[in-house]
N, C-alpha and C positions, 0 to 999 in steps of 0.2 A: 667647534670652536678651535681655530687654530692656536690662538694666543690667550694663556693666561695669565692676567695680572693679578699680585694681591703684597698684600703687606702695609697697604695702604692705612690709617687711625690719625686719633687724637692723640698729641705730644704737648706737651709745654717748650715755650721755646728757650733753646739749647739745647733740648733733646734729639735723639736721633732713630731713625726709622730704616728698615732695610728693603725694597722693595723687590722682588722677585715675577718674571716673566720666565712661564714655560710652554715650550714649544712641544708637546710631548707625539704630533703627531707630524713632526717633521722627519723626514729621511736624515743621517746624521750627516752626509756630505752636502746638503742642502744646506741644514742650519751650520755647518762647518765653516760655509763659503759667504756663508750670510753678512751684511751690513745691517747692524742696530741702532737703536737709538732709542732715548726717554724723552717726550714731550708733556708739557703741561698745559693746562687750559685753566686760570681761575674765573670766577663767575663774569659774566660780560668781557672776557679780553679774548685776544684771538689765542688760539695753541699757538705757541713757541718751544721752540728746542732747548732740551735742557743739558743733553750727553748725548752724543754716540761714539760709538766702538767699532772697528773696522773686520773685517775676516780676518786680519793679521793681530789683532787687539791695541791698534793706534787708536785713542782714544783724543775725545775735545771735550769742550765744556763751553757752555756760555759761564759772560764772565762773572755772572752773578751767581753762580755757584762754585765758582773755580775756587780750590783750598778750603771748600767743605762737602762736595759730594765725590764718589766715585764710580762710574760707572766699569763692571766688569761681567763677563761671560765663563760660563762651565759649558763647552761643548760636550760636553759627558754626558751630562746632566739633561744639554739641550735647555738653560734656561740663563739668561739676560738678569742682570742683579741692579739696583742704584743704591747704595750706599749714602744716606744722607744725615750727615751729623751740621751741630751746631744750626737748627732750626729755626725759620724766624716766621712771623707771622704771617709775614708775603710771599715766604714758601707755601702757603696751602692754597691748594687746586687741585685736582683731578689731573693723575696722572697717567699716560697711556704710554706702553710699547709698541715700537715701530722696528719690524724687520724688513730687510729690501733683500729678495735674493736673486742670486748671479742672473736669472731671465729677465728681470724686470718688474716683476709683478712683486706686491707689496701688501703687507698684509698689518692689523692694527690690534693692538690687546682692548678691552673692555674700559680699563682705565680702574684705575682705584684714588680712592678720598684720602688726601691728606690734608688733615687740619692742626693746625699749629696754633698754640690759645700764647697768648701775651702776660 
């Protein structure tokens, strides 16, 4: 397993959740140079982009997250973080890591469950 996601649960909404992706068996100039990103899937809709982070840490957001999540990186660490505060019900889906490095090839975490209750 290249990518590991977790941090994934149940929240009430407002609540906030931290999600973590590590790369633990990546070379660290690999993951250094890397482009990331968090995508989500809820039940029946297609995955969409939720953050990504650049090898320099320029960072985006769709706008329906934008001024409540954050996406950031510990290249130390080797693991991809999203940061998601003020929760809402239609944040929950299954969330997955996406890394793209410098070759071209691309690789996907497992995905972890976030559920948000009303």
């Amino acid at each position: 397993v290249q990518l590991q996601a977790s941090g994934g649960g149940l929240v009430q909404a407002g609540g906030s959740l931290r999600l973590s992706c590590k790369a633990p068996r990546f070379i660290l100039s690999v993951f250094n140079e890397a482009d990331m990103a968090w995508y989500r899937q809820a039940p029946g809709q297609q995955r969409e982009l939720v953050a990504s982070i650049t090898s320099e840490s320029s960072t985006n957001y769709a706008d329906f997250v934008k001024g409540r999540f954050t996406i950031s990186r510990d290249n130390g660490r080797r693991t991809l973080y999203l940061q998601m505060n003020s929760l809402k019900p239609e944040d929950t889906a299954d969330y997955y890591c996406y890394v793209l490095i410098s070759t071209g090839r691309s690789y996907w975490g497992q995905g972890t469950l976030v559920t948000v209750s009303s």
